[in-house]
N, C-alpha and C positions, 0 to 999 in steps of 0.2 A: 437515588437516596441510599445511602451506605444505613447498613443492618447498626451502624457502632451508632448512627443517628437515630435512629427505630428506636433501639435500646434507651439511649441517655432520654428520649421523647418520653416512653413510657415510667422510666424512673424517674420524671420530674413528675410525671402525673401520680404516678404511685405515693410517692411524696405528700402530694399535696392532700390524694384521697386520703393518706394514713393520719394528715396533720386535722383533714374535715370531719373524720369517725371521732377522734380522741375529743376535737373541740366541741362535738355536739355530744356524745356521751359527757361530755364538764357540764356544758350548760343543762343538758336534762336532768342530771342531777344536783344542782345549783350547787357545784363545786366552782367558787368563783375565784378563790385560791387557784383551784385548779386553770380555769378559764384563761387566768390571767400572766398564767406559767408557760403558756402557750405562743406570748409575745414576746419579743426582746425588753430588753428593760426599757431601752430610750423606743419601743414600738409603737405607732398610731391605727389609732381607730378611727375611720370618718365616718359617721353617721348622718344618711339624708333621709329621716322620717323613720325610718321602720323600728330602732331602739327608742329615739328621744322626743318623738315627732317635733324634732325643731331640724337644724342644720348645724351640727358640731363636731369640733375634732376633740377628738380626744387623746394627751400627747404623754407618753408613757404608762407604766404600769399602773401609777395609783391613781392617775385620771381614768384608766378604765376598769380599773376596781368599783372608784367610785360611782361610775354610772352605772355597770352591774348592778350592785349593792340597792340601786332608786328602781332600774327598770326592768329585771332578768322576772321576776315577777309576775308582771303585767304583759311583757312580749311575750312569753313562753316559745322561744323561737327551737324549730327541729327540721330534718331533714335537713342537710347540708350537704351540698352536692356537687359534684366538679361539672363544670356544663359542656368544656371540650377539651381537645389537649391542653398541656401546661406545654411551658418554651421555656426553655433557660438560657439565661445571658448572663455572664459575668459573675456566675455566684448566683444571683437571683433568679427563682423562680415565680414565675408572675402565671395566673389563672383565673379564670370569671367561672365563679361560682353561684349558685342557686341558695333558695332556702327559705324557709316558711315562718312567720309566727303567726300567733292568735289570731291576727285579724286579715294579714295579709301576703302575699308574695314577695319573695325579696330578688334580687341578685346581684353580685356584688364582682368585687376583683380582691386577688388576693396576691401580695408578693412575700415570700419565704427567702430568708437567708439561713444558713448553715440550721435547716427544721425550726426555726423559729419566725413569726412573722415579724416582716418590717413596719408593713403598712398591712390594713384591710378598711376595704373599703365596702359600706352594706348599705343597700337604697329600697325604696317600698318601689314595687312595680305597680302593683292594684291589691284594692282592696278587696277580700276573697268572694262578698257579700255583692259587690256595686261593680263587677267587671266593665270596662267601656264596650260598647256594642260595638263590636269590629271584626274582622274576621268572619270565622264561626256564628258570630251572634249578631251580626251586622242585621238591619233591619229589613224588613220582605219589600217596603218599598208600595206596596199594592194591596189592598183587602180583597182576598179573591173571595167569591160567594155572592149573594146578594143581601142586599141593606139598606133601607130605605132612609134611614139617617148617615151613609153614608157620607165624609167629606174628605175631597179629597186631599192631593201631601200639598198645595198650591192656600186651600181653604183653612187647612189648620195653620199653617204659617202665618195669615193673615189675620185668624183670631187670635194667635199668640201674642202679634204685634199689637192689634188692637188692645190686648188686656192689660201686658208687662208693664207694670210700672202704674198701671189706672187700677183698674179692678183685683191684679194679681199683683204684688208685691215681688221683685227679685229677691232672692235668697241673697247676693253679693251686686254690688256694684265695682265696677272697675273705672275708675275716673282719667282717661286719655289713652287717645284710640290712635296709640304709633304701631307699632310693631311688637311691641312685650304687652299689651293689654287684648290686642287680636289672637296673639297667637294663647294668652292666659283665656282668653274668650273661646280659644278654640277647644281649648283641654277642659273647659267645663262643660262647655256642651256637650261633649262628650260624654262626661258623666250623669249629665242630667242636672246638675247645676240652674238654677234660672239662672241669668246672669245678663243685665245690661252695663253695655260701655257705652261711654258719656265722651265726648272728645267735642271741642272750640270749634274746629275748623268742619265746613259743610259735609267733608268725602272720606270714607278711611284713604290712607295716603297723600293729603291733603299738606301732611308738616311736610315731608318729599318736598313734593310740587312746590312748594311755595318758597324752597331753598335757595342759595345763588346758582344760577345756570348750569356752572361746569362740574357743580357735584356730581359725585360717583362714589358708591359704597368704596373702601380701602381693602374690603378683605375680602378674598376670593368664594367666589358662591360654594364649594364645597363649607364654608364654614359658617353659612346663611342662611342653609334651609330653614322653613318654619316646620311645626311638627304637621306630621300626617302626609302634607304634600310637598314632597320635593320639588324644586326648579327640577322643568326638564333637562334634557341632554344638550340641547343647543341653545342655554344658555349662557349670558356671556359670563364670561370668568366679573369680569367687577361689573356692579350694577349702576348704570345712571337712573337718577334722581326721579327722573319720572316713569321710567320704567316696576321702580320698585312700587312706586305710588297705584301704576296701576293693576300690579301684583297683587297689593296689601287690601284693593279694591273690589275687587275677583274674588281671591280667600275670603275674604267676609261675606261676600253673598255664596260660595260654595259651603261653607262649613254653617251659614245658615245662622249666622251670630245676630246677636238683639244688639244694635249699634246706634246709637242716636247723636248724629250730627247735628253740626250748629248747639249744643249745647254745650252749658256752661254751668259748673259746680258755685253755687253763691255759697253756703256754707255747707258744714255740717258737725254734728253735733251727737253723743254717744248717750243714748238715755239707760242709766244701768239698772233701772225698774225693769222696764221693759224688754232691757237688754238687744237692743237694735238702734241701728242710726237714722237720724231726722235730718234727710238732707235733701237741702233746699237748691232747684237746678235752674236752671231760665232753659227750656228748649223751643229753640227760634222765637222768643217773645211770650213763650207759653210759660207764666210759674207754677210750679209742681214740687210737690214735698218726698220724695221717695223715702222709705223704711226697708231697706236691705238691714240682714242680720252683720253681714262683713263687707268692711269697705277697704278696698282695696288699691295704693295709690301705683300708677302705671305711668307715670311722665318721662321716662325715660329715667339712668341713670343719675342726670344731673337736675341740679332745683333748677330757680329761677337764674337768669341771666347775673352775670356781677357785670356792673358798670362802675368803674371808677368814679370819687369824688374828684377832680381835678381843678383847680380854679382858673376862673376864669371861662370855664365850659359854656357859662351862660351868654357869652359877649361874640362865641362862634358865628361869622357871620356866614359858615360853608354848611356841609351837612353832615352830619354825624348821627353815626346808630352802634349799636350792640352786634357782632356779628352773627347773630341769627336772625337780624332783621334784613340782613344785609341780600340786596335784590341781584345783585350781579357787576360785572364790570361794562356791560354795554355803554351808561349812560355816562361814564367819566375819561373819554376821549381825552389823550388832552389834558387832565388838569391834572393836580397834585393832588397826590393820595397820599396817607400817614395811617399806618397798619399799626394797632398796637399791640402785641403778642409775637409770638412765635412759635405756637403749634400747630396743629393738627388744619384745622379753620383757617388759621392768619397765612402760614402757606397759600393754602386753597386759592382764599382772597387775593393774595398778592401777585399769583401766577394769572390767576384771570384778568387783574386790572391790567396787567403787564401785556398780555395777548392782545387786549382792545387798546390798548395804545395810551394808556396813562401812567404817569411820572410816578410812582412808587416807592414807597422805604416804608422799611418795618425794623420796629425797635421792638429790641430784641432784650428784655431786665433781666430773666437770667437763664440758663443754660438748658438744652434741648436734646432729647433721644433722637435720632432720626436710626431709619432703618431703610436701605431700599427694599420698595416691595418687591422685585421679584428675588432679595436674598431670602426676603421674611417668608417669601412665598416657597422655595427651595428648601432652606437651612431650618427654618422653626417650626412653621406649619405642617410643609411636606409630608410629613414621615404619618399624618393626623387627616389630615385637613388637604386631596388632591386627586387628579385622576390615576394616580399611579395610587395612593390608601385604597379606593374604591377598588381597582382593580383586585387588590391582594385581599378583598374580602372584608376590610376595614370601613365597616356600615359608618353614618353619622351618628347613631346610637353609641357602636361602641368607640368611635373616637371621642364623643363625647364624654364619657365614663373613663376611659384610658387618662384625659386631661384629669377627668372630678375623682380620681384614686391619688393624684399625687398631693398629700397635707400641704397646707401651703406654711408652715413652717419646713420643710425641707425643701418646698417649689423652688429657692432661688441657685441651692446646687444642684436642679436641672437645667437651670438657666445660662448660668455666667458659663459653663465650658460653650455653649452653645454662639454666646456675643462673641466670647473670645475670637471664634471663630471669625463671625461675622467683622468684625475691628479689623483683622487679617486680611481677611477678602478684600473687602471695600478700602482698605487704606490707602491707597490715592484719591476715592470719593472723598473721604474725611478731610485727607491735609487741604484739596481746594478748599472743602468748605471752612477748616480754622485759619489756613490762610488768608481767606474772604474778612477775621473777624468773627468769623461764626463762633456762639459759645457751643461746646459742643458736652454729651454726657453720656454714656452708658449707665444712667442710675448712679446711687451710690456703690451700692456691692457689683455694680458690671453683669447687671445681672435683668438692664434691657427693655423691651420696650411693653411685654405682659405684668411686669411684677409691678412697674411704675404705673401702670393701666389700675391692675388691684388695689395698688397702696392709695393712688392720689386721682385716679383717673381722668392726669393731666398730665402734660411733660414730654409731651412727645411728638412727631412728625414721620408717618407712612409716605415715603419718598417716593412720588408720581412726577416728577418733573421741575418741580420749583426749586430743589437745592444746586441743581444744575445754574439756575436765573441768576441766586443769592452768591454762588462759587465767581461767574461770571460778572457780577458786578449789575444785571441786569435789573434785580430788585436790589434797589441801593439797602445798605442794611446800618443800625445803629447800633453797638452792643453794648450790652453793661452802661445802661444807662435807661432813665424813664423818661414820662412827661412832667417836667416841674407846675408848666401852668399855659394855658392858652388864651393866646390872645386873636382878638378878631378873624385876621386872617391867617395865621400864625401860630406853631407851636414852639412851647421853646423847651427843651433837652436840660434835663439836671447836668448836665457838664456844659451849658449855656448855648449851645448851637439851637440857631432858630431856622426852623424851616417853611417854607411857605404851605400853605394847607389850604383846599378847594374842599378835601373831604378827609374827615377822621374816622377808624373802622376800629371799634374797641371789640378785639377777639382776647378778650381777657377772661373767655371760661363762665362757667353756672358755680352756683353756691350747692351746698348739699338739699339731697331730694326730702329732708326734712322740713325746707323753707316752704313747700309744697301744704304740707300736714300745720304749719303754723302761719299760711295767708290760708286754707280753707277752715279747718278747726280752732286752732289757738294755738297762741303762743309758749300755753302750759304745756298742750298737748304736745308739741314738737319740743318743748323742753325733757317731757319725761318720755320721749322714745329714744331722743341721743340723736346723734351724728348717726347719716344712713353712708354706707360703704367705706374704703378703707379696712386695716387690720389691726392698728395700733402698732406697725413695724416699728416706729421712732426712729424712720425716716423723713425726709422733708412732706409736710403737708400730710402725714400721717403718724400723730402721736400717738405714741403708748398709753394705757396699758396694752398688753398685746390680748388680742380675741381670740387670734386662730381662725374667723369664718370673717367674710365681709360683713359691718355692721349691720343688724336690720333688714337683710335682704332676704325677701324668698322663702322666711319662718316669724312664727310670734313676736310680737316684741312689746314693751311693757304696757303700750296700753291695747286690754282688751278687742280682737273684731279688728284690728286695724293691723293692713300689711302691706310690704313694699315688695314693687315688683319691677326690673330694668336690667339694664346692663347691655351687651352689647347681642345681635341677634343669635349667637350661638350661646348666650348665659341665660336670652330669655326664650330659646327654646328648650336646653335644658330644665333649666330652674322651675319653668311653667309644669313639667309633671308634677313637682313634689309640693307647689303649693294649691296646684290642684286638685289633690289628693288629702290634704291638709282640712281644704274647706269642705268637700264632700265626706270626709270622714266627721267633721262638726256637723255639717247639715243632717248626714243619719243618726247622731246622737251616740256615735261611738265614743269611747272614754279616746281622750285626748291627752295622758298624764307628759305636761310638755318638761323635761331633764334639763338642768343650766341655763333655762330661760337669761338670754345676754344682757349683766346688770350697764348700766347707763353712766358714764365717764362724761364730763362735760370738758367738751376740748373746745379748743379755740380755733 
């Protein structure tokens, strides 16, 4: 290493220490003029919990006047601190920074252009009062001494279970035990949270298992850990289906989670006397009324299935489901299959019917991101998310925080030079496939297969094998056209082509996870919390107004006790800290003053 590099290292860190003295001398003496002088004009603030405790961006100077102004107050935030070198790239200086206020730990990231910031990004770590027992404080494990009421770690776990939910009340319920309510299960237990998960199916990992055969997670296990315990070393980059199931099965009896299978949410209902919910559960046949203070809904990202109205559907004389009901390609040798979608699923489905040996076409209404996974895996992820990040010291933490620093109003000019790329690479993959008839899309702004993930968390295909099928001719494909109507055996194509049909496979995507909060609660209730995810880009399938944070996820939302928890396993092992932290700061009775609480746009 050259001494001119030694130098320029230390002057970006000098930089940034000189920019963290001036900013924390602003804030301790609530110079918010000051504070706010600090930033570029067009500069963002992202705030996860430690300023607003919700999850906001805040996008130029007078939006972050403005939250000053409500929360400098109440945070009293000090000590500001550079935590390791700064790097400079291109002008920008980028650096993870520390920092304290009133109640809690912070640390954040910070990018400087020409001494001003661009971006900063400030997160709650813990709360100073309620640290998680870990490390340092990790529990002894054993009562050394003698004790004749002794019991031991086998006997309290058994009386726990015996109580939770009978004699003791959860402080939260988390209603669906996939993988964002185990790992939100895990970060409460953590902190001492009661907290029972309620999940349909008998086993954690059970929704896994019960998928079609040749599932496999799309995104590589560096981008999958749950929190606390990493996948080991040897395992495999993509996960199959039941493998993850009996991961997800494991962690929950490791981290010691209150888990109740076989059960099922009949209602529930916000008594705001009492200020707790009355919810009513069927576990295995048994009815029980639970009163958790916060409920919490964990169904995954998406609500309930969309099934198409289609006429004629009832006079099917083949079989037809929704494709998450959908069992696999074994049992349709042979006969004609009729896919209807063309993402993520309908792929899947169609390369497996295709393997086992059935007549296949998927119609295709309109146009698809595909990405192949190992460019996604190279070009996008890579540099974040791989054994070559790990090596260079790039923990899951902080690739995590590297992603959650970039506002997602300027996230799509990280994006589009990034497709551009990929478009280049891959273009002779693409021309087969528009040659095939494939509709094909980089998003509207070319800006891919994450932003479209955020906006509409539709529209897209992580290319494992089946665009090779659809290029080749091998999954016959229909484009730019629907199902007009079907007949017994038979569908027939709004451009009049009928096709013969054994089995119809509707991979036509979930509704939003508010349909969730309006079959368990009401219809009022999911009326006045809004549309869950999306940003209000006013792009397809995500109207404006614009928010700036995914709708509803992961913070407060308008009604009272009630929070949404999903997304994919890298959103809900991140996101699981800060509403973890969220609900154990209300459980101690800490002031919770929530800043821009997200008012509620009724979209279509």
């Amino acid at each position: 290493m050259t001494y001119q590099k030694i130098d320029s290292e230390l002057s970006a860190s000098r930089q940034v220490t000189n920019w963290l003295q001036d900013f924390d001398q602003a804030l301790r003496t609530k110079d918010i003029d000051k504070v706010v002088n600090y930033f570029e004009t067009e500069g963002y603030w992202r705030d996860l919990v430690s300023f607003t405790w919700n999850i906001k961006t805040l996008e130029g100077q007078n939006e972050i006047k403005e939250m000053l102004l409500h929360t400098l107050e109440t945070t009293e935030p000090y000590n500001w601190q550079l935590d390791e070198e700064a790097v400079e790239n291109d002008g920008v200086i980028e650096a993870w920074i520390t920092f304290n206020t009133k109640v809690a730990r912070g640390y954040g990231h910070l990018r400087l252009r020409d001494g001003k910031a661009w971006t900063l990004l400030t997160t709650m770590v813990e709360l100073k009062d309620f640290p998680e027992k870990r490390k340092q404080l990790r529990p002894k494990g054993a009562e050394h001494g003698v004790n004749p009421d002794r019991l031991t770690w086998l006997e309290e776990r058994q009386l726990e279970e015996k109580n939770l939910g009978y004699s003791e009340q959860p402080y939260c319920l988390v209603i669906g035990g996939g993988q964002g309510g185990i790992g939100l299960g895990a970060r409460l237990r953590q902190l001492e949270v009661p907290t029972i998960i309620i999940d349909k199916q008998p086993k954690p990992g059970d929704t896994w298992r019960n998928r079609y055969k040749s599932l496999c997670l799309h995104d590589p296990v560096w981008y999958d850990h749950m929190p606390y315990i990493p996948f080991p070393e040897n395992w495999p980059v993509f996960t199959p289906k039941d493998k993850i199931g009996d991961w997800l099965e494991m962690y929950t009896k490791l981290m010691e989670l209150n888990y109740w299978g076989s059960t099922e949410c009949i209602s529930a209902a916000f008594d705001k006397e009492l200020q707790q919910w009355n919810v009513e559960v069927d576990r295995a046949g048994e009815r029980l009324v639970l009163h958790p203070k916060q409920l919490v809904i964990a169904t995954g990202m998406s609500g309930l299935p969309n099934t198409p109205e289609i006429s004629g559907r009832e006079d099917f004389s083949g079989e037809q489901h929704h494709s998450s009901q959908h069992p696999g390609g074994e049992a349709y040798r042979g006969k004609k299959c009729v896919v209807l979608g063309a993402n993520n699923s309908a792929h899947d489905i169609c390369a497996a019917l295709w393997e086992n040996g059935a007549d296949v076409t998927m119609i295709q209404r309109s146009s698809t991101h595909i990405i192949k996974s190992d460019t996604l895996m190279d070009l996008v992820l890579g540099g974040l998310y791989s054994e070559e990040a790990v090596e260079q010291g790039i923990t899951t933490y902080k690739a995590d925080l590297t992603f959650g620093s970039v506002p997602y109003k300027i996230m799509p000019q990280f994006h589009e030079p990034v497709y551009r790329e990929v478009a280049e690479l891959d273009a002779d993959f693409y021309k087969e496939l528009t040659d095939a008839g494939f509709m094909l899309d980089f998003g509207e702004d070319h800006t891919g297969l994450f932003m479209k993930y955020l906006r509409r968390g539709s529209g897209y295909y992580i290319d494992v094998g089946a665009s090779e099928l659809v290029a080749q001719g091998k999954i016959k494909l229909k484009s730019k056209v629907g199902i007009d109507h079907i007949k017994p055996n038979s569908v027939v194509l709004t451009d009049g082509t009928e096709l013969e049909a054994d089995l119809i496979v509707y991979a036509t995507g979930f509704g939003s996870m508010n349909g969730w909060a309006a079959k368990i609660i009401s219809q009022e209730v999911a009326d006045k919390v809004g549309k869950c995810w999306g940003m209000g880009s006013d792009t397809a399938k995500d109207p404006g107004p614009w928010e700036g944070e995914l709708r509803n996820m992961w913070k407060p939302t308008q009604q009272q006790a009630l929070w949404f928890h999903g997304g994919n396993l890298h959103q809900s092992r991140h996101y699981s800290q800060y509403l973890s932290l969220q609900l154990k700061a209300r459980m101690e009775g800490i002031e919770t003053p929530v800043y821009g609480l997200q008012e509620v746009h009724h979209l279509e």
